[in-house]
C-alpha positions in Angstrom: 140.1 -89.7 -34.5 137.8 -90.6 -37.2 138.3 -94.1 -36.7 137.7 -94.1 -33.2 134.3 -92.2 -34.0 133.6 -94.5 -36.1 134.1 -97.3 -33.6 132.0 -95.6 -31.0 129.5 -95.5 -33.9 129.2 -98.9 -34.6 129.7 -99.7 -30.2 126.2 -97.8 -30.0 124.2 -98.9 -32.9 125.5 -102.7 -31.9 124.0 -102.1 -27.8 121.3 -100.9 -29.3 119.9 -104.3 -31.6 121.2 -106.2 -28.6 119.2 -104.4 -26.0 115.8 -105.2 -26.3 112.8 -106.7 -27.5 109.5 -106.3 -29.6 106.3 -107.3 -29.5 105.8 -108.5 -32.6 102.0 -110.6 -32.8 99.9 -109.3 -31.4 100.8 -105.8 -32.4 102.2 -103.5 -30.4 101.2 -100.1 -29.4 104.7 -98.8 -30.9 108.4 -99.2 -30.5 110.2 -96.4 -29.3 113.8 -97.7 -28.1 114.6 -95.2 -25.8 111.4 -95.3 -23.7 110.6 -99.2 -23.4 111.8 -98.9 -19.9 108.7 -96.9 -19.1 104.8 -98.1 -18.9 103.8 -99.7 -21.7 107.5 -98.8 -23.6 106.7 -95.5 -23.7 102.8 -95.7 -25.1 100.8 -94.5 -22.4 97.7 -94.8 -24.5 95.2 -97.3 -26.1 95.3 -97.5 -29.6 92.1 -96.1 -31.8 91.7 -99.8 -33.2 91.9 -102.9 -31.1 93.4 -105.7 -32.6 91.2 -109.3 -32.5 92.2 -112.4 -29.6 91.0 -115.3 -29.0 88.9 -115.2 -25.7 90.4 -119.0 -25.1 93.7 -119.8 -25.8 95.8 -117.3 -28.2 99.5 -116.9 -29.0 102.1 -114.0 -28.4 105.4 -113.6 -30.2 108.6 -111.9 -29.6 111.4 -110.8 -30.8 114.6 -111.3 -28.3 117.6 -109.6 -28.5 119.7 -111.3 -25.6 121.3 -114.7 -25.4 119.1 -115.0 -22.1 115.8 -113.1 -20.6 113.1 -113.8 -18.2 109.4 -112.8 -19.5 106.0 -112.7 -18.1 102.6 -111.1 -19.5 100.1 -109.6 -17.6 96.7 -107.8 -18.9 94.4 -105.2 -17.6 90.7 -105.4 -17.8 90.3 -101.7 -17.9 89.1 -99.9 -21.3 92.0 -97.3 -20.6 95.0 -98.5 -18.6 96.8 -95.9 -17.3 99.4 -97.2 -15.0 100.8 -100.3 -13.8 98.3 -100.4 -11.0 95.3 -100.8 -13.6 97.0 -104.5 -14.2 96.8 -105.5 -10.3 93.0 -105.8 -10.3 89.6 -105.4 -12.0 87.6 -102.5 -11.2 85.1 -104.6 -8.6 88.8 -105.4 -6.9 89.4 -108.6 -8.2 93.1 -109.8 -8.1 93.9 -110.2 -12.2 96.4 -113.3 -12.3 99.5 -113.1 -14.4 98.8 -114.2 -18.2 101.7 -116.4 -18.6 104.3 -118.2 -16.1 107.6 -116.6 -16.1 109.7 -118.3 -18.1 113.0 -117.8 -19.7 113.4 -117.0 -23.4 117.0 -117.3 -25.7 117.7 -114.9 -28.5 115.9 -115.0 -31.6 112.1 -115.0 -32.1 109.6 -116.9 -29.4 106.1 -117.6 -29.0 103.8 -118.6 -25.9 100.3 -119.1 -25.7 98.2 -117.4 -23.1 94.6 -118.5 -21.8 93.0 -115.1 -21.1 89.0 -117.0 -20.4 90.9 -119.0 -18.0 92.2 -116.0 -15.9 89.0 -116.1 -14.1 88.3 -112.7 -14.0 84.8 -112.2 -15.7 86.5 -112.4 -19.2 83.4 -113.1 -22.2 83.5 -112.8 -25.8 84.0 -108.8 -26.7 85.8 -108.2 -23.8 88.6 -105.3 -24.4 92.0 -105.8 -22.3 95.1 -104.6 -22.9 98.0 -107.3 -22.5 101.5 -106.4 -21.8 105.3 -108.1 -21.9 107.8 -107.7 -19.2 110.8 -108.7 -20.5 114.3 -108.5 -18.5 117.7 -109.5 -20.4 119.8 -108.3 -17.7 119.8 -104.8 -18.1 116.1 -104.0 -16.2 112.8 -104.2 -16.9 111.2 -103.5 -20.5 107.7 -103.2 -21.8 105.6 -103.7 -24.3 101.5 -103.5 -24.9 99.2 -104.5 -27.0 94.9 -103.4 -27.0 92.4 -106.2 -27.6 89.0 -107.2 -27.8 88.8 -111.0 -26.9 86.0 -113.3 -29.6 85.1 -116.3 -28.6 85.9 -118.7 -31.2 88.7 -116.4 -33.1 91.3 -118.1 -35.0 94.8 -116.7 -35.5 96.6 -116.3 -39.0 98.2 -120.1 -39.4 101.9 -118.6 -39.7 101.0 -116.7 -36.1 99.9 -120.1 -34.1 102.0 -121.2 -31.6 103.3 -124.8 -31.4 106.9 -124.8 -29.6 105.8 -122.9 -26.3 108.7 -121.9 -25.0 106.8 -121.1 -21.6 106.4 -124.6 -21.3 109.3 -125.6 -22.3 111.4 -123.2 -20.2 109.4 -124.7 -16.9 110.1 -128.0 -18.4 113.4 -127.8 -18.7 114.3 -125.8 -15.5 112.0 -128.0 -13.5 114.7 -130.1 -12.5 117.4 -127.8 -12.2 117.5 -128.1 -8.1 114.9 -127.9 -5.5 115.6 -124.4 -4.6 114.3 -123.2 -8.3 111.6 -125.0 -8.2 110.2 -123.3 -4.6 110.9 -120.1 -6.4 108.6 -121.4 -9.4 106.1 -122.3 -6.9 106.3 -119.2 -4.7 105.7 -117.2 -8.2 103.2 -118.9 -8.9 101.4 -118.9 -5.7 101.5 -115.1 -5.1 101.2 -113.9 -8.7 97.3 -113.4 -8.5 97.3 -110.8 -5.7 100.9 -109.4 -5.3 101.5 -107.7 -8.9 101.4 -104.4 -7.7 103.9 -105.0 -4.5 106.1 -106.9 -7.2 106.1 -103.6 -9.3 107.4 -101.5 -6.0 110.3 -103.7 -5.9 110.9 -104.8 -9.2 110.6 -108.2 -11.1 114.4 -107.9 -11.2 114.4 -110.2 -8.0 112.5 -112.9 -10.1 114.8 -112.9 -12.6 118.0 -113.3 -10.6 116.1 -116.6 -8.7 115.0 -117.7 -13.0 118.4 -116.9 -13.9 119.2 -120.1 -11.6 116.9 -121.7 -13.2 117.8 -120.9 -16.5 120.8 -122.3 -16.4 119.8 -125.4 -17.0 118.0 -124.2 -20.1 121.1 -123.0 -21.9 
């Protein structure tokens, strides 16, 4: 009997360091395992002290704990998010693009650059957003968030810059998978600046299933 506790033991704690991901630069609100399911992984609210981003391009890292997950950032221009609706549109009603294509990540740790001044949503330098990950290994839709106030001009820590993109190279490399995937890329792409919130209602879990086509010509 003890062994077999001991089994179910070591079952759990291994699902758990396969199950998901952190938000690792820039910093995230907080990691709480259990709720990264939820809004912002479980940290409804802004932290006290925003972290500095470049208002241009900037990078994001994560830490991945499938062999295979689709991910896609998207920010709010509101000085206290509260919901997932808050990163459809600014408060004047303007559709907020996505920050990043989605794009398929392997396990390990990955970086991608967002543009946040090319958005086109009034962004200047001193701007606060608040950025989140949506990250989907198979097992549904996680979160993560980070608070920032965007400076023009702002350079990075040199071990944080980003020079193997895997957002690029993911739509690189599944490009030319089959015409199919890349009408899904396109269709993505095409409705991402005005749809987030009807994506929400449904769930990015049909994105992933038309990436994970994709995606296997990225493995």
């Amino acid at each position: 009997m003890f062994a077999f506790k001991t089994f179910l033991a070591a079952s759990a704690l291994a699902s758990t360091a396969i199950a998901h991901f952190t938000l690792d630069y820039p910093t995230s609100r907080g990691f709480d395992d259990d709720n990264e399911p939820q809004y912002c992984g479980g940290f409804p609210d802004v932290a006290s002290s925003r972290q500095s981003f470049p208002l241009g391009k900037g990078p994001i890292w994560i830490d991945s704990h499938h062999n295979l997950a689709t991910v896609v950032a998207f920010i709010s221009t509101s000085s206290s998010p509260t919901s997932f609706s808050d990163f459809n549109t600014t408060s004047n009603g303007t559709s907020i693009p996505l920050a990043s294509s989605i794009f398929q990540v392997k396990e390990g740790e990955a970086c991608f650059n967002v543009d946040l001044s090319s958005l086109g949503v009034g962004l200047t330098n001193g701007s606060q957003v608040t950025l989140q990950v949506q990250y989907d290994g198979g097992d549904g839709n996680l979160y993560q968030c980070t608070d920032l106030v965007l400076i023009e001009g702002y350079s990075v820590p040199s071990n944080e810059t980003c020079t193997n993109d895997v957002s690029v190279n993911s739509a690189s490399t599944s490009s030319g998978s089959s015409s199919s995937s890349g009408a899904t890329s396109a269709s993505a792409s095409s409705s991402s600046s005005g749809a987030f919130a009807q994506k929400e209602v449904v769930g990015w879990g049909i994105v992933s299933v038309a990436m994970g086509i994709a995606g296997l010509a990225f493995l």
